[in-house]
OpenMM code with the backbone's topology and positions (N, CA, C; nanometers):
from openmm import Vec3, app, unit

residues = "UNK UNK UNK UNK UNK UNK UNK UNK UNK UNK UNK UNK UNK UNK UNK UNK UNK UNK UNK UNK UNK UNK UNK UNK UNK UNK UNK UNK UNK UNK UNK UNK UNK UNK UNK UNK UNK UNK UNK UNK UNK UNK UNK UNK UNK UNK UNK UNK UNK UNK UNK UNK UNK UNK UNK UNK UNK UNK UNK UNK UNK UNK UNK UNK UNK UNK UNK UNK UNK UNK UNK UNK UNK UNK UNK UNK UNK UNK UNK UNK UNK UNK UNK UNK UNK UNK UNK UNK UNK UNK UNK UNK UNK UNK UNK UNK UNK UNK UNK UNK UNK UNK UNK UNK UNK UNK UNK UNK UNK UNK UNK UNK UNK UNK UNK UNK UNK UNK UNK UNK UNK UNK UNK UNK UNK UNK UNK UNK UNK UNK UNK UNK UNK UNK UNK UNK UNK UNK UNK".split()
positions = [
    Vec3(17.9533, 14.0506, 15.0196),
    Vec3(17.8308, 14.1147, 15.0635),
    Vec3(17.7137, 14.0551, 14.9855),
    Vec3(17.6102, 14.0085, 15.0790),
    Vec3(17.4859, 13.9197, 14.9787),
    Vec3(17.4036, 14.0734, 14.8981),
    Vec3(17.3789, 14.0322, 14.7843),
    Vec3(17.3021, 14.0766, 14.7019),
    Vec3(17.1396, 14.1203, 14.8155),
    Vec3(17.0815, 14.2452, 14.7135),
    Vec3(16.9322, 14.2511, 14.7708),
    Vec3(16.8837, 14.1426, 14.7236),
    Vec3(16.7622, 14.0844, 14.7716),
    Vec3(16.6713, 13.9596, 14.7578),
    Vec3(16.7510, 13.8291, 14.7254),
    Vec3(16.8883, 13.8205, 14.7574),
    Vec3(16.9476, 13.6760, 14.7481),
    Vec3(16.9355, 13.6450, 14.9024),
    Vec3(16.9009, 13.5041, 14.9055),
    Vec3(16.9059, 13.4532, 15.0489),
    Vec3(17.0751, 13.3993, 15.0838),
    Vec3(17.1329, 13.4198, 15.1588),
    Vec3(17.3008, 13.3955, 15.2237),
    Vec3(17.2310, 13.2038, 15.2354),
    Vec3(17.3432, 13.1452, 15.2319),
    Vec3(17.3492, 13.0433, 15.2558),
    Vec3(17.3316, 12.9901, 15.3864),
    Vec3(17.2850, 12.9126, 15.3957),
    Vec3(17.2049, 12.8220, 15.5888),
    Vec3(17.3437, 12.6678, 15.5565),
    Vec3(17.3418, 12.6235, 15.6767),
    Vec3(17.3807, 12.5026, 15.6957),
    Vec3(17.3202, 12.4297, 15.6421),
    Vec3(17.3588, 12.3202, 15.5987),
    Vec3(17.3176, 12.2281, 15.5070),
    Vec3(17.1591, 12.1924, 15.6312),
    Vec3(17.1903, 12.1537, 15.7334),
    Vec3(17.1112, 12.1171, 15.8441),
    Vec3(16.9801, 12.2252, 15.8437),
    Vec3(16.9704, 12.3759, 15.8489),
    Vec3(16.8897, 12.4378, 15.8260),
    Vec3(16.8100, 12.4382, 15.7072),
    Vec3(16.8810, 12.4199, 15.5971),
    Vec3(16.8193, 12.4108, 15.4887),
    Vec3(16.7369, 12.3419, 15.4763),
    Vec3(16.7938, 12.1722, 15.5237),
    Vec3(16.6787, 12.0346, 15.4809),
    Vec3(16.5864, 12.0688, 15.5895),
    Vec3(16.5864, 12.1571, 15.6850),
    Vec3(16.4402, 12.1284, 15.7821),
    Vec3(16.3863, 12.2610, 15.7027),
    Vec3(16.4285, 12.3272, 15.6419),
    Vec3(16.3313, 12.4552, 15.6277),
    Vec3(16.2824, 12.4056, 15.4856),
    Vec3(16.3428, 12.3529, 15.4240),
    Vec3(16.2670, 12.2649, 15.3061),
    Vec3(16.1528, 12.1665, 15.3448),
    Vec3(16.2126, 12.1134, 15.4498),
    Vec3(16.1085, 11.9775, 15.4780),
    Vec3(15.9471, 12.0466, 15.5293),
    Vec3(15.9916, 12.1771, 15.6490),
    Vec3(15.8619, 12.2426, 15.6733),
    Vec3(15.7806, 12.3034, 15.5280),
    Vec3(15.8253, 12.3662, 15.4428),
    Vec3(15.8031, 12.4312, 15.2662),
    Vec3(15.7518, 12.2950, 15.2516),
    Vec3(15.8189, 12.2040, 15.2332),
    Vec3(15.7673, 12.0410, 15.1832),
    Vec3(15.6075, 12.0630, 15.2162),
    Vec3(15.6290, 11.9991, 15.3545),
    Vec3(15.4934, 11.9817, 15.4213),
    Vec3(15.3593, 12.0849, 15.4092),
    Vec3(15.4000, 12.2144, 15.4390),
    Vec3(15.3225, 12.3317, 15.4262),
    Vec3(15.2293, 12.3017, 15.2639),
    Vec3(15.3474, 12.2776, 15.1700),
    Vec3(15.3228, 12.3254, 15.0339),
    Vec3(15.1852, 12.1841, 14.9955),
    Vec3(15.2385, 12.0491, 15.0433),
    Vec3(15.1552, 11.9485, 15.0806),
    Vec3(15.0418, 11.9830, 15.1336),
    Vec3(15.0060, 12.0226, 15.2255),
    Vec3(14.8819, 12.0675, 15.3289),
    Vec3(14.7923, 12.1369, 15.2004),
    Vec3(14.8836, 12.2506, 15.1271),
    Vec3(14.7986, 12.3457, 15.1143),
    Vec3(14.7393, 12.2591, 14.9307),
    Vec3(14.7783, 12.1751, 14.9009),
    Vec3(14.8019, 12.0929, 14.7448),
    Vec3(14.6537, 12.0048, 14.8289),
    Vec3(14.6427, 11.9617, 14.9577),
    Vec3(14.5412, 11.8948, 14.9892),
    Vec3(14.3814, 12.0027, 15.0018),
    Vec3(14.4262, 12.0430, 15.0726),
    Vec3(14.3117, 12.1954, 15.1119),
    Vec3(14.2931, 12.1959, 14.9655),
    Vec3(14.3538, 12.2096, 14.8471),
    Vec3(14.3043, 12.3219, 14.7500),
    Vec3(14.2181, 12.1768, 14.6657),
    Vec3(14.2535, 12.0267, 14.7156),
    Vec3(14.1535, 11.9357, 14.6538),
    Vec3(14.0215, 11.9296, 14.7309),
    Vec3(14.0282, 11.9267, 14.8489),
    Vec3(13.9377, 11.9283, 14.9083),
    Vec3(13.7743, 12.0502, 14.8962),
    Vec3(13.8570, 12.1843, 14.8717),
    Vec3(13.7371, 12.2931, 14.8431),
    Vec3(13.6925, 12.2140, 14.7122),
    Vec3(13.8118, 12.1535, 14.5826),
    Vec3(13.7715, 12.1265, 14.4832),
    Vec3(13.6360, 12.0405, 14.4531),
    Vec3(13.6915, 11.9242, 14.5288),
    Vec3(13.6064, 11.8054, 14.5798),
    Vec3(13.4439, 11.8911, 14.6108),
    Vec3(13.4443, 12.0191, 14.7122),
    Vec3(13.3116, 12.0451, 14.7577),
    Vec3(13.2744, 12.1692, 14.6309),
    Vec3(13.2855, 12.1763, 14.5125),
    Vec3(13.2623, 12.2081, 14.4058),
    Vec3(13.3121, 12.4078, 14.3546),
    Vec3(13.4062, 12.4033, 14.4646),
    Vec3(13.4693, 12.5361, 14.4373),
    Vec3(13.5605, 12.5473, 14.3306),
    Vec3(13.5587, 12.6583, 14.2762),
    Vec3(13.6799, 12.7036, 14.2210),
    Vec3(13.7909, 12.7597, 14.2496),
    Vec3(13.8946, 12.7197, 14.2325),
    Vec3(14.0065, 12.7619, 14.2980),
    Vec3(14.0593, 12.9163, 14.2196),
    Vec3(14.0579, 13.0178, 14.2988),
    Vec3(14.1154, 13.1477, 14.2550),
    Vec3(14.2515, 13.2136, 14.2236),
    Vec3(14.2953, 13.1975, 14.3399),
    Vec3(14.4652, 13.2361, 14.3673),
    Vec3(14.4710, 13.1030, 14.4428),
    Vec3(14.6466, 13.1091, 14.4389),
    Vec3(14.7278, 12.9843, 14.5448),
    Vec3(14.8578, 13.0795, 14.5809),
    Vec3(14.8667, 13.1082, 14.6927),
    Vec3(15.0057, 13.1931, 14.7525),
    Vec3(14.9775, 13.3128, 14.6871),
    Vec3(14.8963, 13.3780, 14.7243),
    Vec3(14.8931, 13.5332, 14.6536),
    Vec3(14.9407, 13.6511, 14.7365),
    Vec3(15.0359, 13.7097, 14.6873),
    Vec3(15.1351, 13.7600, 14.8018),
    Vec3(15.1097, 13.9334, 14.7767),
    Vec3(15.1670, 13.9882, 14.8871),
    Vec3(15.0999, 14.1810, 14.8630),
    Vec3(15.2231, 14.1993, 14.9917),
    Vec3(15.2285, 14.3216, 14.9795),
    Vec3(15.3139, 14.3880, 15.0680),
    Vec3(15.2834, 14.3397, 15.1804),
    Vec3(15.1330, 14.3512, 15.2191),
    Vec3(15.1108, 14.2934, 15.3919),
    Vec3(15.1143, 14.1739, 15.3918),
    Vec3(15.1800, 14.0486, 15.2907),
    Vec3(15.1352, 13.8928, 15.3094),
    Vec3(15.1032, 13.8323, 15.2285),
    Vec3(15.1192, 13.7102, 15.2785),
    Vec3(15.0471, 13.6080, 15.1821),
    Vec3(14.9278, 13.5215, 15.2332),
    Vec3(14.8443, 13.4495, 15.1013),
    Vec3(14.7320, 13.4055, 15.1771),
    Vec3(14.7630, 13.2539, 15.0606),
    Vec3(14.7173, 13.1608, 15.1846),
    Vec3(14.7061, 13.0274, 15.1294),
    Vec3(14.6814, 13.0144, 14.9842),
    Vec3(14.5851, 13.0499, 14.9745),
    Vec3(14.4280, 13.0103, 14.8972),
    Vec3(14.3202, 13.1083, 14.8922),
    Vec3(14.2840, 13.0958, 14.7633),
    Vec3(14.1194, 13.1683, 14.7571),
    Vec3(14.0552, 13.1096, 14.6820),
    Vec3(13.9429, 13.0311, 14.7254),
    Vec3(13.8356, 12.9510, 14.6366),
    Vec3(13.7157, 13.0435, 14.6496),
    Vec3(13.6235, 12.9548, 14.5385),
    Vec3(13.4798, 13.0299, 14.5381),
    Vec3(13.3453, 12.9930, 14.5046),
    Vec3(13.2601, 13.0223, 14.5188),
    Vec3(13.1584, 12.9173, 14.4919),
    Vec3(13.0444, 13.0261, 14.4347),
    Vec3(12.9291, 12.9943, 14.3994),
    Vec3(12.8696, 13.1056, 14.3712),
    Vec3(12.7761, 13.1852, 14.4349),
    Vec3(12.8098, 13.2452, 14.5474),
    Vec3(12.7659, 13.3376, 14.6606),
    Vec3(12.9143, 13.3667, 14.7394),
    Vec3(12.9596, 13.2778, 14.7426),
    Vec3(13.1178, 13.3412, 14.8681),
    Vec3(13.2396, 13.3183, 14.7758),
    Vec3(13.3168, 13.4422, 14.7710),
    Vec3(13.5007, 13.4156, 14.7624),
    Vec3(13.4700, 13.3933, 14.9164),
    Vec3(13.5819, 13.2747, 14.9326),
    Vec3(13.6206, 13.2115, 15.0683),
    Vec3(13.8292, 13.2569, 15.0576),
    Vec3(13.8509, 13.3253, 15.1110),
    Vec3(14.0275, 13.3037, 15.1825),
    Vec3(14.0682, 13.1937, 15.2531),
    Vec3(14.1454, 13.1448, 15.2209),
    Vec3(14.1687, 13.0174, 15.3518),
    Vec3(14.3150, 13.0256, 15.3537),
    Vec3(14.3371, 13.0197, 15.5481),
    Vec3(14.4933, 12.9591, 15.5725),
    Vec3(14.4916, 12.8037, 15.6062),
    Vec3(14.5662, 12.7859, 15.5628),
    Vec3(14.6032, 12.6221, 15.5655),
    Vec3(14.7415, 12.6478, 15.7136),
    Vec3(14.7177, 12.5479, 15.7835),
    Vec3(14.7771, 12.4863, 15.9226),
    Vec3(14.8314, 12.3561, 15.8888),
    Vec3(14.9020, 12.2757, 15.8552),
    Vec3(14.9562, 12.1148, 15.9010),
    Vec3(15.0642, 12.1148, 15.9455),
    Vec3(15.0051, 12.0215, 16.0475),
    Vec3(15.1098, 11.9885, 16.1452),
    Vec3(15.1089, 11.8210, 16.1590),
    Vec3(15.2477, 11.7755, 16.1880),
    Vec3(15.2726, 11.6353, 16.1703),
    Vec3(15.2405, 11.5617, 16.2976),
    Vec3(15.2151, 11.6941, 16.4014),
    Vec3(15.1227, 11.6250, 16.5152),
    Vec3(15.0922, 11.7230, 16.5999),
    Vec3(15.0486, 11.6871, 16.7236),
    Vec3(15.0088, 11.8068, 16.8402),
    Vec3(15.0983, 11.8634, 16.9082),
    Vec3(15.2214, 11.8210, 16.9239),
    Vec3(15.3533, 11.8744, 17.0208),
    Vec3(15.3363, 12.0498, 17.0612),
    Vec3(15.2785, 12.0970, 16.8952),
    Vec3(15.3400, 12.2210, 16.9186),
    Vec3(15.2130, 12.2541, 16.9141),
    Vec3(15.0972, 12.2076, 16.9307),
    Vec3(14.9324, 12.2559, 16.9213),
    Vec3(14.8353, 12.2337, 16.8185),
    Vec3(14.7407, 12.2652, 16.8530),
    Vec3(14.6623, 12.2018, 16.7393),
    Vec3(14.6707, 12.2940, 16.6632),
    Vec3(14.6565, 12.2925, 16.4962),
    Vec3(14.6582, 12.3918, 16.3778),
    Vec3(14.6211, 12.4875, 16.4020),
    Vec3(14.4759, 12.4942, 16.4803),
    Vec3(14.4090, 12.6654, 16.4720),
    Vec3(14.4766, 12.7287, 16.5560),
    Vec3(14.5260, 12.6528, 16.6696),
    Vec3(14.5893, 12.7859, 16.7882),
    Vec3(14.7070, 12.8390, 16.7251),
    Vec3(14.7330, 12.8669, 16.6001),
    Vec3(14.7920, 12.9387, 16.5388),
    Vec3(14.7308, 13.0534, 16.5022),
    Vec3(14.6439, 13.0194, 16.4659),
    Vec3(14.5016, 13.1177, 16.4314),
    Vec3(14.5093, 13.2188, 16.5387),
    Vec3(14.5763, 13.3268, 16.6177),
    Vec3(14.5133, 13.4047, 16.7393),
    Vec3(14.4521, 13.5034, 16.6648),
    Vec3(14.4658, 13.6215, 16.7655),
    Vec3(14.3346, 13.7825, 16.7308),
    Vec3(14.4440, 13.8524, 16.5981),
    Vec3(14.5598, 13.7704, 16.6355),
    Vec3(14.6407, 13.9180, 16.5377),
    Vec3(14.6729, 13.8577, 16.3790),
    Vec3(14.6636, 13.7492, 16.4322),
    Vec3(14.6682, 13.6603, 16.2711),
    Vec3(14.5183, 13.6603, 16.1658),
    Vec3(14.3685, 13.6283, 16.2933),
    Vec3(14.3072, 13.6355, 16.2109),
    Vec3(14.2763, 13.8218, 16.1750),
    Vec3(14.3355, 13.9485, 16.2451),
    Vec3(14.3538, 14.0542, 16.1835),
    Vec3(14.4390, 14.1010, 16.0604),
    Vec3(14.5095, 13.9740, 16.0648),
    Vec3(14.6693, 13.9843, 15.9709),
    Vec3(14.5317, 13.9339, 15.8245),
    Vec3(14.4576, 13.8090, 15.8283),
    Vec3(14.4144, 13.7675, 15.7223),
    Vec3(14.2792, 13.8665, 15.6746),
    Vec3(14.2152, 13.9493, 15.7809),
    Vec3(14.1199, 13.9995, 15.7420),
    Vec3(14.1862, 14.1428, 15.6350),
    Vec3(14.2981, 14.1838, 15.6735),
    Vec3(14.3850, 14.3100, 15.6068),
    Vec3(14.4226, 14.2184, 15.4881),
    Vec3(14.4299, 14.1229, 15.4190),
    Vec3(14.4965, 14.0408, 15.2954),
    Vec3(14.3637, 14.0361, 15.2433),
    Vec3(14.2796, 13.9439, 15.2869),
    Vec3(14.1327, 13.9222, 15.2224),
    Vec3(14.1397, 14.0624, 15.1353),
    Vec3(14.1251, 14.2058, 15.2585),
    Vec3(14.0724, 14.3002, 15.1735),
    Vec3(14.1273, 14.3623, 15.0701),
    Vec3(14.2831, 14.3350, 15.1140),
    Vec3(14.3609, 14.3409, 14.9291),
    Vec3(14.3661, 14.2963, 14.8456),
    Vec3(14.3359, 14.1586, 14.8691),
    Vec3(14.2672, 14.0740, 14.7683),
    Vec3(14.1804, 14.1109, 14.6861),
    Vec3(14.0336, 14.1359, 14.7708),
    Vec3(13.9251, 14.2059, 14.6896),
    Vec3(13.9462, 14.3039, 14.6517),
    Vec3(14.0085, 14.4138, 14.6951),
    Vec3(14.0596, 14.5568, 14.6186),
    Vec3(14.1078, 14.5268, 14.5046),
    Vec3(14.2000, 14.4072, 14.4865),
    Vec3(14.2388, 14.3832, 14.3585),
    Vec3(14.2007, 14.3068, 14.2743),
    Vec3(14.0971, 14.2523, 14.3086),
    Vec3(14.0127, 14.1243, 14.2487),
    Vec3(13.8447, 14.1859, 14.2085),
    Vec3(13.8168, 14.2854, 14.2231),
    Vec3(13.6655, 14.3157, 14.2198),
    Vec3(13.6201, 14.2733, 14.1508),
    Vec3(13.6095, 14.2422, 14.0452),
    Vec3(13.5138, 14.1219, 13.9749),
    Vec3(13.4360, 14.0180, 13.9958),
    Vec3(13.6037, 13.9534, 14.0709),
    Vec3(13.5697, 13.8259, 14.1673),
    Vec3(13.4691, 13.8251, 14.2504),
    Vec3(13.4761, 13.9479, 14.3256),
    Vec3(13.3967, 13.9612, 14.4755),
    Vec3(13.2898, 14.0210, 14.4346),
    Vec3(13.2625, 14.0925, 14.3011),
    Vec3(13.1137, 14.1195, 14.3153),
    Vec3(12.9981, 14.0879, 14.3305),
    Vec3(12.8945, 14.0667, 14.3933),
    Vec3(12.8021, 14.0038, 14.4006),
    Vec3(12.7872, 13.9122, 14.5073),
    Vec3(12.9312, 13.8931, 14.5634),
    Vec3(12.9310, 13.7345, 14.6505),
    Vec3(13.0203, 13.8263, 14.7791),
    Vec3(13.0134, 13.7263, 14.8750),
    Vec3(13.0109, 13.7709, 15.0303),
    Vec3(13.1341, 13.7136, 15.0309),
    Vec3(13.2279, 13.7358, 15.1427),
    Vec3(13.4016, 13.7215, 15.1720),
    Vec3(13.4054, 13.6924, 15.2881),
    Vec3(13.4573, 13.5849, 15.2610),
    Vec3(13.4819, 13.5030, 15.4308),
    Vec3(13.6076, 13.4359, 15.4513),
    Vec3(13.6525, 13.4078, 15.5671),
    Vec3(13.7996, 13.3831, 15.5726),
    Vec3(13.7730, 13.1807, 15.6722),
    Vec3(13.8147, 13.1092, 15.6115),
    Vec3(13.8096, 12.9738, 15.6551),
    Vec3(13.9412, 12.9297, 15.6642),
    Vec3(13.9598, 12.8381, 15.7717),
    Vec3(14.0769, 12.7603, 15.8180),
    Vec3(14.0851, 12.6417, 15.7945),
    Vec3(14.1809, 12.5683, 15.7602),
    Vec3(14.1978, 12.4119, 15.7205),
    Vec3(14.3322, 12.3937, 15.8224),
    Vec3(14.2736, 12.2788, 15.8817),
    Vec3(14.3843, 12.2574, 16.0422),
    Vec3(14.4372, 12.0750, 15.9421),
    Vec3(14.5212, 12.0625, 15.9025),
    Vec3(14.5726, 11.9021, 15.9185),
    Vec3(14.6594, 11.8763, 16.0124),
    Vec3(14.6694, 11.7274, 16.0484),
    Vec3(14.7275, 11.7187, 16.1697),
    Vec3(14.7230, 11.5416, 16.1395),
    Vec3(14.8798, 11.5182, 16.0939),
    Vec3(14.9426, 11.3622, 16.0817),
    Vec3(15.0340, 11.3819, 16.0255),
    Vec3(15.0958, 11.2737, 16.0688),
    Vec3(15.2574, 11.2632, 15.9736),
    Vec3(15.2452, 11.2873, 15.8170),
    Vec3(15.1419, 11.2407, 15.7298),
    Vec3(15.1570, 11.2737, 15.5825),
    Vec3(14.9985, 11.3525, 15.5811),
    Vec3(15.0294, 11.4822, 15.5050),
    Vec3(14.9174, 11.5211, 15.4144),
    Vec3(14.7939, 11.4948, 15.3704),
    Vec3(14.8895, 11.3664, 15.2899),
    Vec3(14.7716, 11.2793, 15.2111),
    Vec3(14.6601, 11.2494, 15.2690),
    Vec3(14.7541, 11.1586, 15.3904),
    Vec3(14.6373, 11.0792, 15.5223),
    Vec3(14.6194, 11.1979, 15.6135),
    Vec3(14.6477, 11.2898, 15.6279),
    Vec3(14.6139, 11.3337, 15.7672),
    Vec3(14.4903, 11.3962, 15.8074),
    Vec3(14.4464, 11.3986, 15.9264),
    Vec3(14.3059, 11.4487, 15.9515),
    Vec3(14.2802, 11.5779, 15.9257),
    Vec3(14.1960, 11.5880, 15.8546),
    Vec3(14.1399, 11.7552, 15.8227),
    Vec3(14.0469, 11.8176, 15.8603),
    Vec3(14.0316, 11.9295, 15.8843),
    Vec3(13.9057, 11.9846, 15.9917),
    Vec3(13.9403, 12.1271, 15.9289),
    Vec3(13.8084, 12.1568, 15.8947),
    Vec3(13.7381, 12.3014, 15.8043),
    Vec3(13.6850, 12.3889, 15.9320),
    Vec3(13.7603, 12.5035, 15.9600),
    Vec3(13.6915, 12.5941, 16.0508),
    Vec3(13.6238, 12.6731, 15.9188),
    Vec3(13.5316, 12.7218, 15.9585),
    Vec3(13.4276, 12.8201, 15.8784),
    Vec3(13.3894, 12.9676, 15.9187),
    Vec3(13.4421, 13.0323, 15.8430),
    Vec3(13.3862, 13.1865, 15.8829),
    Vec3(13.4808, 13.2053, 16.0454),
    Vec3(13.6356, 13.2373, 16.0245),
    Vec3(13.6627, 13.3061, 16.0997),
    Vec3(13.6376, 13.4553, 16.1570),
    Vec3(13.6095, 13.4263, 16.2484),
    Vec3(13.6206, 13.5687, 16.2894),
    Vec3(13.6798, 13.6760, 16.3018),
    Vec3(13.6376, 13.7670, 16.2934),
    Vec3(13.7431, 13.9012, 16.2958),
    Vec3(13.7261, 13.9678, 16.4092),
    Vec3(13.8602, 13.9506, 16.4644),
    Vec3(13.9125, 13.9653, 16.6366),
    Vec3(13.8796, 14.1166, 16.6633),
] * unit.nanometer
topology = app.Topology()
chain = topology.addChain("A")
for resn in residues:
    res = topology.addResidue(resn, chain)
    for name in ("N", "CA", "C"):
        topology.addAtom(name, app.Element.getBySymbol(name[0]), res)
């Protein structure tokens, strides 16, 4: 009988693709978190997790904590990054943001909270094309 919080063993075959997606994901989001860097943010949390979820990223600058989900994909087959993004996901991130700040108030005082998307889309990370949605909306 598996233990609480032990994961049962996958086929060797499940494993290396659910690693390889973790791979990639964890890549995407190692790029996103240079990129806010690059545009002179500070990086807050990375995978900050709460009963309702987890959130990419939280950078900040001095007027906005920004939330961001990170999307990469190694191509279009399955859509472009944001159409992941629908009404219930960006409701899923607006309910995290605000636990975030519930638990962060310091952070957020003074400065405005916005939720941004980072879509990559190529076979590697490194190279792949990146595109900053800004100020998602709340569905």
């Amino acid at each position: 009988m598996p233990q609480p919080g032990v994961r049962a063993p996958a086929t060797a075959r499940d494993d290396a693709g659910m690693a390889d997606k973790d791979d990639l994901g964890h890549a995407g989001e190692d790029r996103a978190a240079r990129y806010f860097s690059d545009l002179g943010y500070t990086i807050l949390a990375r995978n900050w997790r709460c009963r309702a979820g987890e959130i990419d990223l939280v950078v900040a600058d001095a007027r906005t904590v920004v939330v961001v989900e990170v999307k990469t994909r190694r191509g279009v087959d399955f859509g472009h990054p944001f159409e992941a993004i629908d009404a219930r996901k960006r409701a899923r991130l607006w309910r995290l943001a605000a636990a975030w700040a519930a638990e962060h108030r310091e952070a957020v005082q003074g400065r405005r909270l916005r939720i941004d998307a980072i879509g990559l889309t190529g076979p590697l990370p490194a190279t792949a094309a990146l595109e900053h949605l800004v100020d998602v909306e709340v569905p």
